[in-house]
C-alpha positions as CSV (number, residue, x, y, z in Angstrom):
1,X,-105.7,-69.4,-50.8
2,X,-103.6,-66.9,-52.2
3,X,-101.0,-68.0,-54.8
4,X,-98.6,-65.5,-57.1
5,X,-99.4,-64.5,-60.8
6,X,-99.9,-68.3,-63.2
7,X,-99.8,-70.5,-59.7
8,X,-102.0,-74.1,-59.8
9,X,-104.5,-74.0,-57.0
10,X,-104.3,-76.7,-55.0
11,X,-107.3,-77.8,-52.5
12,X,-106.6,-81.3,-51.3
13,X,-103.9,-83.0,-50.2
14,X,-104.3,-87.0,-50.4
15,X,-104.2,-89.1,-47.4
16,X,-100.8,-90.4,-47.5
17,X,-98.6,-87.2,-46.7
18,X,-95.2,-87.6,-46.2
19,X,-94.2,-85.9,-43.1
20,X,-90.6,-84.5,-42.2
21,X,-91.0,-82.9,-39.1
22,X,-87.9,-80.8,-37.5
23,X,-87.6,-78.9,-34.0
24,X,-90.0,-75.8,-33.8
25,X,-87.5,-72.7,-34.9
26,X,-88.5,-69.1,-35.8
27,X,-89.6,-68.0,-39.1
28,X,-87.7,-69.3,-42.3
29,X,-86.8,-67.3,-45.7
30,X,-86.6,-69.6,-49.0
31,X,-83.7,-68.0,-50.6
32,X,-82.5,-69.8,-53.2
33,X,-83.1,-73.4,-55.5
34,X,-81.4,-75.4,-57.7
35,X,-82.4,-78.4,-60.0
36,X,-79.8,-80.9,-61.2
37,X,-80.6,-84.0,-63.1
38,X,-78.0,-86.9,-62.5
39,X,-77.7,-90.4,-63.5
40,X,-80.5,-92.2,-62.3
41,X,-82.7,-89.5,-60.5
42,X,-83.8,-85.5,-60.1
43,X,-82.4,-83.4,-57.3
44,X,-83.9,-80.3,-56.1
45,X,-82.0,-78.1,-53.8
46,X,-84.0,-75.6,-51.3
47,X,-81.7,-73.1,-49.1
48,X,-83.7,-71.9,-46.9
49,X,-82.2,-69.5,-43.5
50,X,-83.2,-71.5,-41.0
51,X,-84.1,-75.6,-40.3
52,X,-87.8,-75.5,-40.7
53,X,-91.0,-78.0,-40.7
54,X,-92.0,-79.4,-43.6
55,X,-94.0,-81.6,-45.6
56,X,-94.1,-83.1,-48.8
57,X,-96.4,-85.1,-51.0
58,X,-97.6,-85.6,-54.4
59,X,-100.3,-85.0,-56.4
60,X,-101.4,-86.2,-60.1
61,X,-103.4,-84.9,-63.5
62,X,-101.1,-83.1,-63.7
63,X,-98.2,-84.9,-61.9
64,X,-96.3,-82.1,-59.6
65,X,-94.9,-82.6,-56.6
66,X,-96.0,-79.9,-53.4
67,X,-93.5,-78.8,-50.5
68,X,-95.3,-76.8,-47.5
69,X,-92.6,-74.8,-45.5
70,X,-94.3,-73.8,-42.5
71,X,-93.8,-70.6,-40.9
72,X,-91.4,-70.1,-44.2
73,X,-91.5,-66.6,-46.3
74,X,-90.1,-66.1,-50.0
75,X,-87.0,-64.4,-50.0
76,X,-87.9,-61.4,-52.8
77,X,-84.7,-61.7,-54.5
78,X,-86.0,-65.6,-55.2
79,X,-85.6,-66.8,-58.6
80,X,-87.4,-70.0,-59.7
81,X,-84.5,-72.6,-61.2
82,X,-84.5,-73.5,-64.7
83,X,-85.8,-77.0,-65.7
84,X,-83.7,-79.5,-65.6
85,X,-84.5,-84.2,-65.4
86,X,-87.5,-84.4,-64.9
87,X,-88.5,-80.7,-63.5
88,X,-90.2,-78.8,-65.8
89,X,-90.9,-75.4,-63.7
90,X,-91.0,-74.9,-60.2
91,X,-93.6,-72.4,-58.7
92,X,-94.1,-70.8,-54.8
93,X,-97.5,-70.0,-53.3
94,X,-99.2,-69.0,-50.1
95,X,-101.7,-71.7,-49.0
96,X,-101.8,-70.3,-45.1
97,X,-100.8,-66.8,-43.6
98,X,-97.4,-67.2,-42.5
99,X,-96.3,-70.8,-44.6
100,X,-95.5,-71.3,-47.7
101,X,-96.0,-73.9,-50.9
102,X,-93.1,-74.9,-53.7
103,X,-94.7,-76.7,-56.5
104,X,-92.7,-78.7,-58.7
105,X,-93.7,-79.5,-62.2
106,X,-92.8,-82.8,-63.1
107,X,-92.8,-84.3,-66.9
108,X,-93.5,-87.6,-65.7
109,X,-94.3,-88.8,-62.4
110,X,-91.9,-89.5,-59.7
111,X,-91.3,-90.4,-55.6
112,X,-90.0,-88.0,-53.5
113,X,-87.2,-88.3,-50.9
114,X,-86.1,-85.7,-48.3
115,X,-83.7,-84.8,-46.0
116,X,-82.6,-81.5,-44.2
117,X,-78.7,-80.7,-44.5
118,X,-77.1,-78.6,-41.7
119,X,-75.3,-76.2,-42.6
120,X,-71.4,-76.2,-43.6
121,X,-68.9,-73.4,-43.1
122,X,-69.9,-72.2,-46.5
123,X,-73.0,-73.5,-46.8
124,X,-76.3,-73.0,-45.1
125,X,-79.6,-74.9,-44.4
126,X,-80.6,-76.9,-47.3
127,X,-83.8,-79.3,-47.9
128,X,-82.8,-81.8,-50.5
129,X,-85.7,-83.9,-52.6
130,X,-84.8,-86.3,-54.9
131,X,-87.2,-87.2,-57.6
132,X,-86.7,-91.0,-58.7
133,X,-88.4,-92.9,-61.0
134,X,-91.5,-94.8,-59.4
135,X,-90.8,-97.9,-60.8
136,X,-87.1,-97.6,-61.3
137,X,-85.0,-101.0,-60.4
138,X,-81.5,-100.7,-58.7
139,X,-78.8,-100.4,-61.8
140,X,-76.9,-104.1,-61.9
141,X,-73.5,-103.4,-60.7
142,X,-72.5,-107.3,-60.7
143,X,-71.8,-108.9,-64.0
144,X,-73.7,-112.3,-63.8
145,X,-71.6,-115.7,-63.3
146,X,-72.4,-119.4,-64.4
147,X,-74.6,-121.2,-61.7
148,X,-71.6,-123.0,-59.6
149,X,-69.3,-120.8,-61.0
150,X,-67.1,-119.0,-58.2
151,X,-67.7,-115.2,-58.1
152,X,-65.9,-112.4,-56.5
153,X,-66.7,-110.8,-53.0
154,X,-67.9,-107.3,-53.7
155,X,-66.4,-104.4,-51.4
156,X,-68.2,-101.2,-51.7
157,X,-66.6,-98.0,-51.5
158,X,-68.6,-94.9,-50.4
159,X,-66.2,-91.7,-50.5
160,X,-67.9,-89.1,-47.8
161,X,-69.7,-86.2,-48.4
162,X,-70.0,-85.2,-52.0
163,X,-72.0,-82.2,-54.6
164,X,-73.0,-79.4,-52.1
165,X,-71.7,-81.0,-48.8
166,X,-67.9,-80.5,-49.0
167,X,-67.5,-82.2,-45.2
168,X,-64.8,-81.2,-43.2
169,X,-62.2,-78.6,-44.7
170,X,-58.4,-78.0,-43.7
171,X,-56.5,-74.9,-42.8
172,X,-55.5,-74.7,-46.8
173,X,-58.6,-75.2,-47.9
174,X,-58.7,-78.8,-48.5
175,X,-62.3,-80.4,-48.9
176,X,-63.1,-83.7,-47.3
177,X,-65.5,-84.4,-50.1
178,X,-62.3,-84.2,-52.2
179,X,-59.5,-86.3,-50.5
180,X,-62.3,-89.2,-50.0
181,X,-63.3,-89.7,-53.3
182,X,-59.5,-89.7,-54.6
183,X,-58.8,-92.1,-52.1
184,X,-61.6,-94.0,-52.5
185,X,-60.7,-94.1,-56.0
186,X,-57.7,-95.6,-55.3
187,X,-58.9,-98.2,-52.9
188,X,-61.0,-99.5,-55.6
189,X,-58.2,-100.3,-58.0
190,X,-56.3,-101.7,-55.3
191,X,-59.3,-104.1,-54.4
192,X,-59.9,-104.8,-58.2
193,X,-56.1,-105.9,-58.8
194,X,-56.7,-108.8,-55.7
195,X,-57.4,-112.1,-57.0
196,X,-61.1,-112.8,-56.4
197,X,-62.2,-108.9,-55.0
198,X,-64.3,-106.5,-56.7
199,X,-65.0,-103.0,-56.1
200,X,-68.0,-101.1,-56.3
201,X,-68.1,-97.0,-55.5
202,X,-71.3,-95.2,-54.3
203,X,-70.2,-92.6,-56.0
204,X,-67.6,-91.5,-58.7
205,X,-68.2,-88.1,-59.2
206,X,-68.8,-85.0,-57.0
207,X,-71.7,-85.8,-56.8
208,X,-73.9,-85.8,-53.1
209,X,-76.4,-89.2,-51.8
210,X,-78.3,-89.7,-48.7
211,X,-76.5,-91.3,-46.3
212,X,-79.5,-94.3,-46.1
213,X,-79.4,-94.3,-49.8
214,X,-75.5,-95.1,-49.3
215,X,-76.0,-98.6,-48.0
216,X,-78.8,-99.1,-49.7
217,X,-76.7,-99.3,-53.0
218,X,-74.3,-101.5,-51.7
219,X,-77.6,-103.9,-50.6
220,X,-78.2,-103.4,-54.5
221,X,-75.1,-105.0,-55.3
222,X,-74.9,-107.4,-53.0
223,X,-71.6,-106.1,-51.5
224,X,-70.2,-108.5,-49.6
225,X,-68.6,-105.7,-47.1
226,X,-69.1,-101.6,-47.1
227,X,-66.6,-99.1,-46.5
228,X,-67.0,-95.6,-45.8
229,X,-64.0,-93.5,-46.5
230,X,-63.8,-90.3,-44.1
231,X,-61.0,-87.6,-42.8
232,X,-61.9,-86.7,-39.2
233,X,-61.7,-82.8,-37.9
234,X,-61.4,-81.5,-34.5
235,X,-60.7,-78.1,-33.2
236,X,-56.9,-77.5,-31.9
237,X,-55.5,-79.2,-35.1
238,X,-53.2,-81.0,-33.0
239,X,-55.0,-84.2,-33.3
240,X,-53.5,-87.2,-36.0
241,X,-53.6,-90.4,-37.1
242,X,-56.4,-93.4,-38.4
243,X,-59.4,-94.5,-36.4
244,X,-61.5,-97.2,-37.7
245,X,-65.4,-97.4,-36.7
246,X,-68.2,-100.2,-36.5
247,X,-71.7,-99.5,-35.8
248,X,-72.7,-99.8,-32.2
249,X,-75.4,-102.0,-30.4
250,X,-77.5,-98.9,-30.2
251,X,-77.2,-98.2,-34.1
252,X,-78.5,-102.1,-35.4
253,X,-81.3,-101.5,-32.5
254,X,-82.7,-98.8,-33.9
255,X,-82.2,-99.7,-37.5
256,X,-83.7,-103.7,-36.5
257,X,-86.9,-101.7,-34.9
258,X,-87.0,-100.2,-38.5
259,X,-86.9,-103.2,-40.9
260,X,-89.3,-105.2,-38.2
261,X,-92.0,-102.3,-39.4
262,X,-91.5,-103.4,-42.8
263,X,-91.8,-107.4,-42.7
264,X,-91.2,-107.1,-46.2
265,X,-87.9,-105.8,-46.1
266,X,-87.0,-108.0,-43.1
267,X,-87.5,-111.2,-44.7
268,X,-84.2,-110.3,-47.0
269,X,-82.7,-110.5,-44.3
270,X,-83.6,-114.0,-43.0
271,X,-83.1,-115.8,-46.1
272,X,-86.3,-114.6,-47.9
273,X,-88.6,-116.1,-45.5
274,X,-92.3,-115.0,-45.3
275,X,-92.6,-112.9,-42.2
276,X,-95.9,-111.8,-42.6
277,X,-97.7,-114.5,-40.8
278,X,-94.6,-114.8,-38.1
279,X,-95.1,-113.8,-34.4
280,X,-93.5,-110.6,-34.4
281,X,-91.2,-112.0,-31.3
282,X,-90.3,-114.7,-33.8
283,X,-89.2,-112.1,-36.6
284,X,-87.3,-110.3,-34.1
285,X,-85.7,-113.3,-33.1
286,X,-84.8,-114.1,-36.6
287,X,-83.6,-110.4,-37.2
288,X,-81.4,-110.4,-34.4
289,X,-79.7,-113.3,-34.8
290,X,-78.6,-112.0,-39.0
291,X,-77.8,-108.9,-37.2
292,X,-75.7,-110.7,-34.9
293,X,-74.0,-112.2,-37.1
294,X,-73.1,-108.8,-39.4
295,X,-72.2,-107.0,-36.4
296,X,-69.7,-109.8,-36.0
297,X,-68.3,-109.5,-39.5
298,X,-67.6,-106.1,-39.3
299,X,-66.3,-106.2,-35.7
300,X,-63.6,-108.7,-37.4
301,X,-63.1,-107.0,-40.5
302,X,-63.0,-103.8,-39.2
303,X,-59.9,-104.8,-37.0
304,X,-58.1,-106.2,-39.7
305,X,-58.3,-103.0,-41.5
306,X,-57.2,-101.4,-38.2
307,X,-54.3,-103.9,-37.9
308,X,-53.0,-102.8,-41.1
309,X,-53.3,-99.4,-41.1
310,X,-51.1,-99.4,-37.4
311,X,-48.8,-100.9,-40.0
312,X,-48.5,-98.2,-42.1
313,X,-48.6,-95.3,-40.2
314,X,-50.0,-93.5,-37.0
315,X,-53.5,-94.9,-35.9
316,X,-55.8,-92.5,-33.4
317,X,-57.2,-95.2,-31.6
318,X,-55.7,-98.5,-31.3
319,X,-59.2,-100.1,-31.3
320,X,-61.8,-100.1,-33.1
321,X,-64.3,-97.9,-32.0
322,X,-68.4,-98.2,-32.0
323,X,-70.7,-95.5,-33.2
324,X,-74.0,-94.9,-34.2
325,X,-73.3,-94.0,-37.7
326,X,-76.3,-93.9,-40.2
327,X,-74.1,-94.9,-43.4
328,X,-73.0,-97.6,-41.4
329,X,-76.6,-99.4,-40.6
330,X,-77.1,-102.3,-43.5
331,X,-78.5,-104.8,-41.4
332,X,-76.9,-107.5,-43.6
333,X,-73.9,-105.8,-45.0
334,X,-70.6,-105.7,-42.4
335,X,-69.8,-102.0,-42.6
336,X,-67.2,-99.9,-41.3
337,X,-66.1,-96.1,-41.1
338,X,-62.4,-95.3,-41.7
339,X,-61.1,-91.8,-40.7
340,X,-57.9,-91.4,-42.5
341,X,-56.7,-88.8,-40.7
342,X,-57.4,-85.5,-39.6
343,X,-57.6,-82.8,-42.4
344,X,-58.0,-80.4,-39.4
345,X,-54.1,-80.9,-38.9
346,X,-52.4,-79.1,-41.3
347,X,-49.6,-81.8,-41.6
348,X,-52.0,-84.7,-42.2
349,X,-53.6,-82.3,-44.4
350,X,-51.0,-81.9,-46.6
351,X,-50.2,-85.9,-47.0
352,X,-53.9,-86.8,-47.6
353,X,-53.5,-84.2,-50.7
354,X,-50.3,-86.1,-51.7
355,X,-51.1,-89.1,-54.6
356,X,-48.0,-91.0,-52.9
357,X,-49.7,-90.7,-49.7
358,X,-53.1,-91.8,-50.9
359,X,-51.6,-94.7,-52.7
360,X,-49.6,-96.2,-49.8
361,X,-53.1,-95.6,-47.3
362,X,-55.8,-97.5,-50.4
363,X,-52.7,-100.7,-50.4
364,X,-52.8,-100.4,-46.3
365,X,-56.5,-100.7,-46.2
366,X,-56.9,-103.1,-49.4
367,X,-54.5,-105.3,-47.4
368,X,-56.4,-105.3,-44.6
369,X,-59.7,-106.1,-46.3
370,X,-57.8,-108.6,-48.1
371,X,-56.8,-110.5,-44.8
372,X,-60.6,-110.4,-43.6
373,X,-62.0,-112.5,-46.7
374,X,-59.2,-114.4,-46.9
375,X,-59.8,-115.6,-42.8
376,X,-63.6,-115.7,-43.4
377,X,-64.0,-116.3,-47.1
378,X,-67.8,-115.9,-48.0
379,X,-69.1,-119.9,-49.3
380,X,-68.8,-119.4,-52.9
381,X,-66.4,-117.5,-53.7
382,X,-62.7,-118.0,-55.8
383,X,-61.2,-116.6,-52.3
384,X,-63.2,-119.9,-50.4
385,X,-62.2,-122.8,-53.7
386,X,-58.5,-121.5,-53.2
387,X,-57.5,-121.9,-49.8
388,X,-53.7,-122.1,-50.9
389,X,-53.5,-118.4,-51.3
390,X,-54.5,-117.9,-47.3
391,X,-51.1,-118.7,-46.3
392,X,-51.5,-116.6,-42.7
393,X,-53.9,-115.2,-40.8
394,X,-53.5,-112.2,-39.1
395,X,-55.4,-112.1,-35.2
396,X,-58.0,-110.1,-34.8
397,X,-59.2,-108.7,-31.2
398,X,-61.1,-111.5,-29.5
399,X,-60.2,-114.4,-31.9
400,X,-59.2,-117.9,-30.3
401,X,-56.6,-120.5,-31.7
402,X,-59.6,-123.3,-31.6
403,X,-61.7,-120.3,-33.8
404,X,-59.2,-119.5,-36.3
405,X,-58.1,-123.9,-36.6
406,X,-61.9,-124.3,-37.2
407,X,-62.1,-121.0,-40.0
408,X,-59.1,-122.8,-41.7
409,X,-60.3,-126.8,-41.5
410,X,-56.8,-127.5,-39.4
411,X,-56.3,-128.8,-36.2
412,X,-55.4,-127.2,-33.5
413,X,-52.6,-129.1,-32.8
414,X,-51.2,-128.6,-36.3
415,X,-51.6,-124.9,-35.6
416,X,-49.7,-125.2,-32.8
417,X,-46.7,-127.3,-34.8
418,X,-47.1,-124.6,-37.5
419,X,-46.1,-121.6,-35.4
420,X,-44.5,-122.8,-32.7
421,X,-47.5,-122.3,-30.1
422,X,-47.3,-123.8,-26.5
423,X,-50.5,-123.2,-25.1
424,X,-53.4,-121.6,-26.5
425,X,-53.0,-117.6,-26.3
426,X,-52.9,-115.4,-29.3
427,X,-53.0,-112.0,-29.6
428,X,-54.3,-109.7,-31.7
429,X,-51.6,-108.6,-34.3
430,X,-50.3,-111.9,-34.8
431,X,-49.4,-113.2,-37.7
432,X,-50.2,-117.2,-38.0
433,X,-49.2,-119.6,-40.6
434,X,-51.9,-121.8,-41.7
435,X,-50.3,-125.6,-41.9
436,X,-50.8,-127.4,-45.5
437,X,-51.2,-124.4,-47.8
438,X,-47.5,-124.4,-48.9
């Protein structure tokens, strides 16, 4: 094994390799790295020319951690980054003829996680691999309340894109990552200044996550719903308006086929119960039905969200639509993807720059999410002990007038009295008043 002038040997690799395997492509140059320590974790930054195989693993005595490109060269304008977190060098090698070996040098040890960026229209191919701390514990986001004491329901927020992936960008050069996080911004204030809401954002800063690490943070603080704040882009730049998105059947499959692997995991999701023993038909059973169950929340929150942004302005699609979106796959979280317009078209793109604009959008969707918790307020919470402040309910798509009496503790009669109702059809849109809260 050849390796350039002061490079660590290495002859083993340990059992457990982690393996990141991507579609066969021609031969790959390393042309450039970057190290940037953030807040809680190390980021290492490989652009390489082409999406390439790769694996990566670590090793200890010394603790490094060891990335094998294969059929990968070093570009020989390369210049090692400077140390940075937890980095203190990072050095290339050639372990086989035509592959090639990064070697970080870590100052303590650390787990890796990877992921391959496609490229952007500034950007190229990039392999990102965050260092975290082994035996780091998710940062509490959600001050502590007396035992019985009502808490808040917890939105989070998760502006799009972010650091080195600017998303979509407009004919004036608007970045998506840009527009998001403002707006984002301004949804969170707007859900903070609502009697018994909180907001939490993924991130704050231009700063860039994973998108599995995305709803894994708002499982860490026990976010009661996630939002994922976008701005859509198609060629033609004719397109316009809002679309709201929920994750689709095939989505929670894939991600229930992923947590059943780990009973561990699963049995958060099931009210802490001890899967490990379980028939796995049993578990799956179990899964399913709290999958159900979140699909159903975010079907129904996602169209009151919808609802309210038809309100304020042009909508794209006048229902909500289903996609298999990986920020959107928290098996116990109701999610939902909101496009808030198209930054391709250059008119949109000039109101989603506009403060005014983003204002009026973060009250529309704060309104909506607003109407969700107040229809279908979490057991609990200030929202559930003060009913009085739920003075209507908005009708979501495929809600019943015997469903929404039940949500509310009325009678369907009374309902009926309330607002006039005949027989028993609602649509969605309608606004009902709830009988007995003033």
């Amino acid at each position: 094994m050849r390796f350039a002038a002061h490079i660590l040997i290495v002859l083993a690799l340990p059992a457990s390799v982690l393996l990141c395997a991507a579609p066969a492509h021609a031969q790959s140059v390393l042309r450039g790295a970057r190290i940037s320590a953030e807040a809680d974790y190390t980021r290492a930054v490989f652009e390489v020319s082409a999406r390439t195989e790769y694996k990566v693993f670590t090793l200890a005595d010394p603790a490094r951690v060891v990335i094998d490109f294969e059929r990968a060269t070093l570009d020989s304008a390369f210049k090692a980054p400077a140390a940075a977190g937890v980095v203190k060098a990072v050095r290339s090698g050639t372990p086989q003829r035509g592959n090639l070996r990064v070697v970080i040098d870590l100052a303590s040890t650390a787990k890796p996680r990877s992921f391959m960026l496609t490229p952007g229209q500034r950007v190229g191919h990039r392999l990102v691999v965050d260092l975290m701390p082994p035996s780091s514990k998710p940062a509490k986001t959600i001050e502590s309340v007396a035992a019985g004491a009502p808490r808040d329901v917890v939105v989070a927020i998760d502006p799009g894109h972010g650091g080195q992936d600017p998303g979509a960008i407009g004919p004036k050069g608007t970045r998506e990552k840009d527009v998001t996080l403002q707006i984002a911004k301004r949804l969170a204030k707007a859900i903070d200044a609502t009697a018994g809401m909180r907001a939490v954002l993924i991130r704050d800063s231009d700063t860039f996550l994973p998108l599995k690490r995305r709803y894994e943070k708002a499982r860490d603080a026990k976010a009661d719903l996630f939002i994922s704040i976008h701005a859509d882009a198609i060629a033609g730049g004719r397109a316009a308006g809002s679309s709201v998105y929920m994750l689709s059947t095939r989505g929670a499959s894939s991600e229930a086929a992923r947590w059943l692997a780990d009973r561990e995991n699963a049995s958060d999701l099931v009210g802490g119960l001890n899967l490990s023993g379980k028939d796995g038909t049993l578990a799956a059973v179990l899964l399913d039905l709290s999958q159900g169950a979140t699909l159903g929340a975010s079907d129904q929150a996602a169209n009151q969200v919808l609802l309210s942004l038809s309100r304020f302005g042009r909508v794209h699609k006048q229902e909500v639509q289903r996609a298999n979106f990986v920020v959107l796959r928290s098996p116990d979280v109701p999610s939902m993807l909101i496009e808030t317009a198209f930054i391709s078209n250059a008119d949109e793109e000039k109101r989603l720059k506009d403060p005014r604009h983003q204002e009026k959008l973060a009250q529309a969707v704060a309104e909506g999410v607003s109407n969700y918790f107040y229809s279908a307020p979490p057991q609990g919470t200030f929202i559930a002990l003060n009913p009085r402040k739920a003075r209507e309910h908005i009708v979501s798509r495929g809600e019943t007038l015997g469903l929404i009496a039940q949500r509310h503790g009325v009678s369907i009669a009374s309902l009926r009295r309330a607002n006039s109702i005949r027989g028993d059809v609602v649509r969605p849109g309608d606004v009902l008043r709830i009988p007995g809260t003033g």
